[in-house]
C-alpha positions, 0 to 999 in steps of 0.5 A, spaced: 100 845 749 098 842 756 095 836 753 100 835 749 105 835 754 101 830 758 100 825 752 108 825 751 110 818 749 117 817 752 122 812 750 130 811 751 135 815 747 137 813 741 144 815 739 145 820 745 138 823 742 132 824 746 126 821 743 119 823 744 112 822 741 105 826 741 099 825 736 099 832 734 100 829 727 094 831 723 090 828 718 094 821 718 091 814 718 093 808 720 088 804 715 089 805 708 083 799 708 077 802 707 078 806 701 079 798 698 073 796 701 068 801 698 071 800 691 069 793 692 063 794 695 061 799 689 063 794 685 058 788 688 052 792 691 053 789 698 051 793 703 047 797 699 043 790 698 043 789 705 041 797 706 034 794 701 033 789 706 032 793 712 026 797 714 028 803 716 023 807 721 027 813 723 023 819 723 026 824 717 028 830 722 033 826 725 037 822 721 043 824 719 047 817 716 043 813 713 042 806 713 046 805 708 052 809 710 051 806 718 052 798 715 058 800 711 060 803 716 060 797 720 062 793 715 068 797 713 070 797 721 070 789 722 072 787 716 079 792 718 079 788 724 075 794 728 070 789 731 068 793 737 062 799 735 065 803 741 071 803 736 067 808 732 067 813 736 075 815 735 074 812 727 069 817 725 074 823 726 078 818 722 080 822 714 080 815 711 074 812 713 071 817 712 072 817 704 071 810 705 065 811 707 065 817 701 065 824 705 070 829 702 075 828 709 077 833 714 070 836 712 066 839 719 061 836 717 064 829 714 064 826 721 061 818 722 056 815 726 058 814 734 058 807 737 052 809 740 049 810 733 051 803 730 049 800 737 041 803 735 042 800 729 042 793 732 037 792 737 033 797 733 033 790 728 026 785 728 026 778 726 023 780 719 030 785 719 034 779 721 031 774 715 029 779 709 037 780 712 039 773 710 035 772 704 040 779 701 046 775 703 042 769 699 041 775 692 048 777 693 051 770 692 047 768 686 048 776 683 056 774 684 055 769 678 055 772 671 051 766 669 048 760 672 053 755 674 052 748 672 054 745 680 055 748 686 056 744 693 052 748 698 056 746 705 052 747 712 055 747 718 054 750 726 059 752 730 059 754 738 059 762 739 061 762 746 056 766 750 057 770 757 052 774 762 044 775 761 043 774 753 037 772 750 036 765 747 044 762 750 042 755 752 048 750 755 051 746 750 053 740 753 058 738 747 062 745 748 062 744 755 058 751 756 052 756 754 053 758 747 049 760 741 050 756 736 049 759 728 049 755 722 051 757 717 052 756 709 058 756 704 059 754 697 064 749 698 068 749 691 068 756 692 069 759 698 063 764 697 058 766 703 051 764 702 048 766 708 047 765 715 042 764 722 044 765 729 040 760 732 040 759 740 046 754 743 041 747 743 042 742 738 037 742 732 032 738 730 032 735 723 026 739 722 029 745 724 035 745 719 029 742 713 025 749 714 032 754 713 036 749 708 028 749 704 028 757 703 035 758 701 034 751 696 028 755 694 030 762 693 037 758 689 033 755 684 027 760 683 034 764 679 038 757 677 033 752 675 037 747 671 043 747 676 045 741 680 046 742 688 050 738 692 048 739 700 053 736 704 054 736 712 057 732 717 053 727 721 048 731 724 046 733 718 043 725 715 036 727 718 030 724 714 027 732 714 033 734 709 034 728 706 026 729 703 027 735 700 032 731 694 025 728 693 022 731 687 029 734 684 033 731 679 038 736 680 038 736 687 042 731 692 046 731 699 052 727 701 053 727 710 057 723 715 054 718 719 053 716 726 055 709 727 051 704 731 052 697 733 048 695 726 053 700 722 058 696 725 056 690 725 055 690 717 062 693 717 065 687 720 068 683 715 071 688 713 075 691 717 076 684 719 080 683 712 083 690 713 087 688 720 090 681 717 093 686 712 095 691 717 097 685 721 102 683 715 103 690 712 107 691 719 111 686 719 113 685 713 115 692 714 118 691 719 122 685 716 125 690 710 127 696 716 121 701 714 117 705 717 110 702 719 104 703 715 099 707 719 093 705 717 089 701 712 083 702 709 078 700 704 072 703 702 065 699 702 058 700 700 053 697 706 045 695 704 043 699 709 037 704 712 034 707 717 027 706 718 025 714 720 028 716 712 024 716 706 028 712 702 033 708 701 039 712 700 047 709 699 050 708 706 059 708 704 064 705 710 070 707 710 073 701 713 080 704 716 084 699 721 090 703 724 095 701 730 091 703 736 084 699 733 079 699 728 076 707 726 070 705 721 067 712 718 061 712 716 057 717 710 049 717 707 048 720 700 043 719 694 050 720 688 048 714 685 054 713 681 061 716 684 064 709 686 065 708 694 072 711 695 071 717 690 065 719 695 068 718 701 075 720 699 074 726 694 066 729 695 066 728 703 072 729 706 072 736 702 068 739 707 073 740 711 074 746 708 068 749 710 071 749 717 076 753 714 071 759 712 068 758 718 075 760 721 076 766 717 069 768 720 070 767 727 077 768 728 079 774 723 072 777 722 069 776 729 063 773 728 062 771 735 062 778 738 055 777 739 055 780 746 049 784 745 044 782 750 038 781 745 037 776 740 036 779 733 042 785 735 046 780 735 044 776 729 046 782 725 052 783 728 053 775 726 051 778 719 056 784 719 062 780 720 059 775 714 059 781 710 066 783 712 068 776 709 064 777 703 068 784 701 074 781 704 072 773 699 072 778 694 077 781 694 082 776 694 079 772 689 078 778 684 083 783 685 089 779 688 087 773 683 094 770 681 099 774 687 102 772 693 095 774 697 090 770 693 089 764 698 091 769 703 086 769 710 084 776 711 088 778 718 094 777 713 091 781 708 088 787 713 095 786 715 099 787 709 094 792 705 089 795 710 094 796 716 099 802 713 101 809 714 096 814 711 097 823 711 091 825 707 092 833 704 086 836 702 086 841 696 081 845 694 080 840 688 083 834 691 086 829 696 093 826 696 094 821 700 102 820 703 104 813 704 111 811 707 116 811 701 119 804 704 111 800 703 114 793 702 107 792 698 107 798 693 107 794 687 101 789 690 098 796 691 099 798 685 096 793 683 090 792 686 087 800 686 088 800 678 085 793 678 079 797 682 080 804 678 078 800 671 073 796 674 070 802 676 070 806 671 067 802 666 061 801 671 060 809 670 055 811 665 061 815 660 059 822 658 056 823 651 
């Protein structure tokens, strides 16, 4: 009753009543989350994928949470917007987590791993943990197609990780301005589906050091999906002789990537841009002449009979030859399409890879993927991977279950916010648990229909009785 007491929240009257909180309120929750992510994860595999993929050298006597059950229950965490592992320590008495992670509730010995524990469980991590790790994410984004699709955009792009103290690998960057590490990682660019990811130290690459890692994950793609065409599209560091020589050989394969201007570039993009300021010249004055707001720029789109002499044939070099009020802006691109004319493939194919700077938001910024904090290297590369995981369930999610409603092009801190983050009593029966969720929830009927959704789908998953 002391203690009570003493954990007392205080506010000011309401109406002439005294209010007072304490946290003798039982068996309640404030995540309803994980109960939807363990019915996507049964539905999918991920994290026992992702258990397969790790050795576990524990000896038997002492383990009491298997792998599995550790990863999913880091996963789960992240993905709920609990990226902190001491954050285990509090949710492990937790009764929703813990029918997430398929314990009956309240149950004395139904308690979860420790933060301690899952901390074990990242600096116990190897660097063949690390790729067979990898590799799984791989598998799992080629099992997420029923059958082999006929073009798929593998988009590629690094992104700083901020680092700070005494971490292994962290190096300065001088383009982001301090030390960081600087991963990359892979999307499909049309869908937004997570194909995998590798921490890397904060030095720029080289073009042989970006080949080895797109050449595994091409060669794990087509040994499932021979006949299917792949586009790999990157920014400017990315038109490397090294990645353009792995199209050599595959029909089925080709790349799109920014490039970098140089005085030669400019040069042969001159008569163009020439052209392009007499007729924003004329443009503006003629818009000025009617009383109209001016055009901001003016653009065509160019092939250029160039190549350098470090790539291993000659691909298509495309301007965009763009004039603007402030000067020219000549944008750069390299491929090996050879039937898209210069606009569509500059203008569609290329500038869609924007998008994969979003999917790297929602990693970074929603699912803290640059948590990397660990001292170690290989602990924090699986702590990059947890949180890709979290995206996986939380890409699924959306795309499967909240397909055609408000939450279908949701980010996921929208979706933990609105589905995850609710009020929860949890009673347990001798044969069953209820679960008490507040009569005003503004999104009972996106519940409703996203758990029968997840219910059917697992039903007929289950073998039926005879």
């Amino acid at each position: 009753m002391s203690q009570s007491t003493e954990n007392q929240l205080r506010f000011e009257p309401v109406d002439g009543l005294t209010v007072r909180a304490d946290f003798d309120g039982g068996a309640m929750s404030s995540d309803f989350g994980p109960l939807l992510l363990r019915s996507v994860d049964r539905q999918i595999g991920l994290t026992e994928r992702m258990a397969g993929a790790l050795a576990d050298n524990r000896h038997p006597s002492y383990i009491t949470h298997s792998t599995q059950d550790l990863i999913a229950q880091r996963v789960y965490q992240i993905a709920s917007a609990y990226e902190d592992g001491n954050d285990a320590n509090s949710l492990r008495h937790d009764p929703v987590f813990q029918m997430g992670m398929g314990h009956r509730p309240l149950a004395a010995d139904s308690e979860l791993a420790s933060g301690a524990t899952l901390s074990r469980l990242e600096n116990a991590s190897s660097r063949k943990d690390a790729y067979r790790l990898a590799a799984a994410f791989v598998d799992q984004f080629l099992a997420s197609y029923a059958e082999p699709p006929e073009t798929i955009v593998l988009d590629m792009d690094h992104t700083d990780d901020a680092t700070h103290g005494q971490q292994d690998l962290t190096f300065y960057n001088h383009h982001y301005g301090g030390f960081c590490y600087l991963p990359l990682l892979l999307f499909e660019g049309r869908s937004g589906k997570f194909i995998t990811a590798a921490l890397r130290p904060g030095k720029r690459p080289s073009g042989a050091e970006n080949a080895s890692i797109i050449k595994r994950v091409l060669h794990r793609i087509r040994e499932a999906w021979p006949d299917t065409h792949i586009l790999l599209r990157g920014d400017g560091h990315f038109a490397n002789p090294e990645l353009m020589a792995l199209t050599e050989g595959d029909p089925n394969l080709d790349f799109l990537f920014g490039l970098a201007g140089n005085n030669r570039l400019l040069s042969l993009a001159e008569p163009y841009l020439e052209t392009n300021r007499q007729r924003h010249a004329a443009r503006c004055t003629e818009a000025h002449r009617l009383g109209e707001t001016a055009p901001q720029a003016t653009r065509t789109y160019e092939e250029l009979d160039y190549a350098a002499q470090s790539w291993p044939f000659q691909p298509r070099v495309v301007v965009k030859a763009e004039v603007m009020s402030l000067g020219a802006n000549p944008r750069y691109v390299v491929t090996s399409l050879t039937e898209p004319d210069p606009e569509l493939l500059y203008q569609e194919l290329y500038t869609a890879r924007g998008q994969d700077e979003n999917f790297i938001k929602m990693v970074k910024n929603d699912l803290a993927a640059d948590r990397t904090s660990a001292s170690g290297f290989w602990a924090n590369q699986m702590r990059l991977l947890f949180s890709c995981a979290a995206y996986v369930l939380h890409h699924t999610l959306r795309t499967e279950v909240l397909a055609h409603t408000e939450l279908s092009r949701a980010q996921p801190t929208s979706v933990i916010l609105k589905l995850f983050k609710l009020a929860v009593r949890v009673v347990r029966y001798k044969d069953r648990v209820k679960l008490h969720l507040p009569t005003g929830c503004p999104v009972q009927g996106l519940l409703h229909h996203a758990t029968e959704i997840l219910y059917q789908a697992g039903r007929s998953a289950r073998p039926q009785p005879a």
